[in-house]
C-alpha positions in Angstrom: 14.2 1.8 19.2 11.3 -0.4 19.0 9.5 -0.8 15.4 5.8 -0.8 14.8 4.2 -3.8 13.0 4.3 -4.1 9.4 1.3 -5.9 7.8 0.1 -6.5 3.8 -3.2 -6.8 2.4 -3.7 -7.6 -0.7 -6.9 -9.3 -2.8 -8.9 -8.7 -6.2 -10.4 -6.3 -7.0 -13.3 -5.7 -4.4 -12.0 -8.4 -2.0 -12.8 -5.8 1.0 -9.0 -5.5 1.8 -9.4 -1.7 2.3 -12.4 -2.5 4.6 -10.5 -4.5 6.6 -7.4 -2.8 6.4 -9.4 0.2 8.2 -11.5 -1.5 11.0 -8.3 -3.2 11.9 -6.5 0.3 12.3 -9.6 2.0 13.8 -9.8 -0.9 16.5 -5.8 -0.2 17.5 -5.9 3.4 17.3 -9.5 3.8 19.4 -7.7 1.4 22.2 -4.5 3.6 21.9 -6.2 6.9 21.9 -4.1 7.7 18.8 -4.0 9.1 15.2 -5.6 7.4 12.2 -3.4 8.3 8.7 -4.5 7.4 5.6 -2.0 7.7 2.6 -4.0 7.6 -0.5 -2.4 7.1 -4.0 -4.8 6.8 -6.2 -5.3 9.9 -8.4 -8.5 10.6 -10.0 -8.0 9.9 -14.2 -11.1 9.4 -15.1 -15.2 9.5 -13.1 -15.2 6.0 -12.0 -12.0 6.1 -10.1 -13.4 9.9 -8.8 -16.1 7.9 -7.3 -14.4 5.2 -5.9 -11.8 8.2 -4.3 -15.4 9.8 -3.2 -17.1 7.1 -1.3 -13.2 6.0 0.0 -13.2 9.2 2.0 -16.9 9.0 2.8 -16.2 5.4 4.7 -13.4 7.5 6.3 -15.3 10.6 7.6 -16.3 8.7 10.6 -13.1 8.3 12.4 -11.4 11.5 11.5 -8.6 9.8 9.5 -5.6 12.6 8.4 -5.6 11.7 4.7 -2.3 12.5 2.5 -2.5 12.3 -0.9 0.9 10.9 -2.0 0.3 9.3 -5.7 3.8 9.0 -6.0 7.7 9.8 -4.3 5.8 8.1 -1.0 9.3 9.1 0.7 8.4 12.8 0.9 5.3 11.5 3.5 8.0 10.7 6.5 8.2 13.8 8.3 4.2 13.9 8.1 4.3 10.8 10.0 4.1 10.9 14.1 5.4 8.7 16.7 2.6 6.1 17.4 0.4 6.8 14.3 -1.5 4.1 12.9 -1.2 4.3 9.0 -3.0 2.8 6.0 -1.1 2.6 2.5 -3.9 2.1 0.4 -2.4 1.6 -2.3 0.7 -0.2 -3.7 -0.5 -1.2 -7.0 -1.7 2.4 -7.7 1.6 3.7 -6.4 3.4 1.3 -8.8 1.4 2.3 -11.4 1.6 5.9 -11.2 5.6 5.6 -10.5 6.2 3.6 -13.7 4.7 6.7 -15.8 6.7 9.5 -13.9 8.2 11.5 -16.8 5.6 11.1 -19.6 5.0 14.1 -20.3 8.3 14.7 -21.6 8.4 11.9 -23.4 10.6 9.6 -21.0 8.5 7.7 -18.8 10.3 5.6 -15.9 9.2 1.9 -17.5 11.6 2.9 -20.1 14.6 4.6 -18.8 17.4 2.0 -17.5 17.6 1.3 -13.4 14.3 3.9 -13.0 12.4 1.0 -11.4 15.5 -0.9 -9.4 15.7 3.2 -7.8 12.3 3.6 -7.2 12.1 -0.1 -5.4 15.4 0.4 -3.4 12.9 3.9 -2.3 9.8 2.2 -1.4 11.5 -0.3 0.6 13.5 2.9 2.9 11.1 4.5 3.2 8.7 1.2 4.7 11.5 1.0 7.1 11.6 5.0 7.9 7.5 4.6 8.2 7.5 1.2 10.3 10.3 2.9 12.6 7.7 5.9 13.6 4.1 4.5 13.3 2.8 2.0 15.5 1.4 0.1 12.6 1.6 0.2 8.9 -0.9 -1.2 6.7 -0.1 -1.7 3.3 -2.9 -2.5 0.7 -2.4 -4.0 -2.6 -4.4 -5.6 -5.4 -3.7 -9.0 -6.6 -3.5 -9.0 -9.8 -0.9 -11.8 -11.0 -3.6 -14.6 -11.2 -4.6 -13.2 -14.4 -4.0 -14.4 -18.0 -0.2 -12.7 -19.4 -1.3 -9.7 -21.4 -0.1 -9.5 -24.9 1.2 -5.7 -23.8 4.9 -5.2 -23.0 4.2 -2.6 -20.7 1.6 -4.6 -18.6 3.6 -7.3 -18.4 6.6 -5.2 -17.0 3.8 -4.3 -14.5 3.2 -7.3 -13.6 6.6 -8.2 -12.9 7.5 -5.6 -10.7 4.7 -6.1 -8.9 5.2 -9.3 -8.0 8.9 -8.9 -6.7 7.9 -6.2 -4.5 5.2 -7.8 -2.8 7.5 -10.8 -2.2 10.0 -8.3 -0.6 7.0 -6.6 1.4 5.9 -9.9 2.2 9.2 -10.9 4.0 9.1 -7.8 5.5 5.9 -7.9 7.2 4.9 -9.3 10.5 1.1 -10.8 8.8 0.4 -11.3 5.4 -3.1 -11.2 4.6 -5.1 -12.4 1.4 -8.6 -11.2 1.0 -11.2 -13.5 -0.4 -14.7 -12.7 -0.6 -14.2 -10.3 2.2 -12.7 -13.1 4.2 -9.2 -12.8 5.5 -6.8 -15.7 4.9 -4.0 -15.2 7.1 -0.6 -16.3 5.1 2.5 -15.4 7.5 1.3 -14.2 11.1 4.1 -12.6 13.6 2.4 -15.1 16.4 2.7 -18.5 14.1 6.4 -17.3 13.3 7.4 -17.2 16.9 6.2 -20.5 17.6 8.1 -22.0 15.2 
């Protein structure tokens, strides 16, 4: 069976990695005649993240992207996904974010039950494999946020952590790694420069 590419994006906080993330798949899937699917995670909490939700899907309405809202157990999106699809994760860090809190309501969120996370990784990484064996390309978005100061919170710190160990793993995984800087792409691992060497 031949896998679809794999490829990360990640930047600050307005870098334009979602931007680019798009174009790029809109450029494949108009040459390919095939679907566009957005996975969106983000989940609105409060009116500034409702309007960044709002004008995401508004940049989207062009090119008739099929949007699933996944915020978290990304595993259950598989059997939505088609042979040949082009797909955009966008994104990680809010995925992380939300799975961490799972269970809060009854008073046992994830960050503090033993070997929640270590499941939920050993999940995310299965189910990268189950999406990269069906679509022709993944795109997986993250934000970069371990160039910041350590927080004086536990909890944020945990964050961080975890954060970074996955998108080392994700990183390996991928056939480009991309880091977005003033809505320029710096191209870190490329499948091309790999094969050369």
């Amino acid at each position: 069976m031949v896998c679809g590419k794999l490829t990360f994006i990640s930047g600050g906080v307005r870098s334009g990695k979602s931007a680019y993330a798009e174009k790029l798949l809109v450029n494949e899937a108009q040459k390919n005649a095939a679907r566009l699917v957005y996975i969106a995670s983000g989940i609105a909490t409060d009116s500034e993240m409702q309007a960044r939700i709002e004008r995401h899907k508004s940049d989207r309405s062009i090119h008739s992207w099929t949007t699933f809202e996944q915020p978290f157990e990304l595993e259950k999106i598989v059997p939505s996904i088609q042979p040949g699809d082009y797909v955009l994760w966008d994104c990680l860090t809010t995925w992380l974010a939300n799975e961490l809190y799972v269970g809060w309501e009854s008073g046992k969120p994830c960050i503090e039950q033993a070997g929640c996370i270590e499941q939920k990784e050993t999940q995310l990484y299965t189910t990268i494999d189950a999406l990269v064996s069906q679509a022709a390309h993944l795109v997986i978005v993250s934000n970069e946020v371990l160039d910041e100061l350590p927080s004086n919170y536990a909890e944020t710190e945990i964050y961080r952590l975890w954060l970074g160990r996955i998108h080392q793993a994700l990183v390996k995984k991928a056939d480009t790694a991309i880091e977005m800087d003033y809505g320029i792409p710096i191209v870190w691992k490329n499948e091309r420069q790999e094969m050369k060497q």
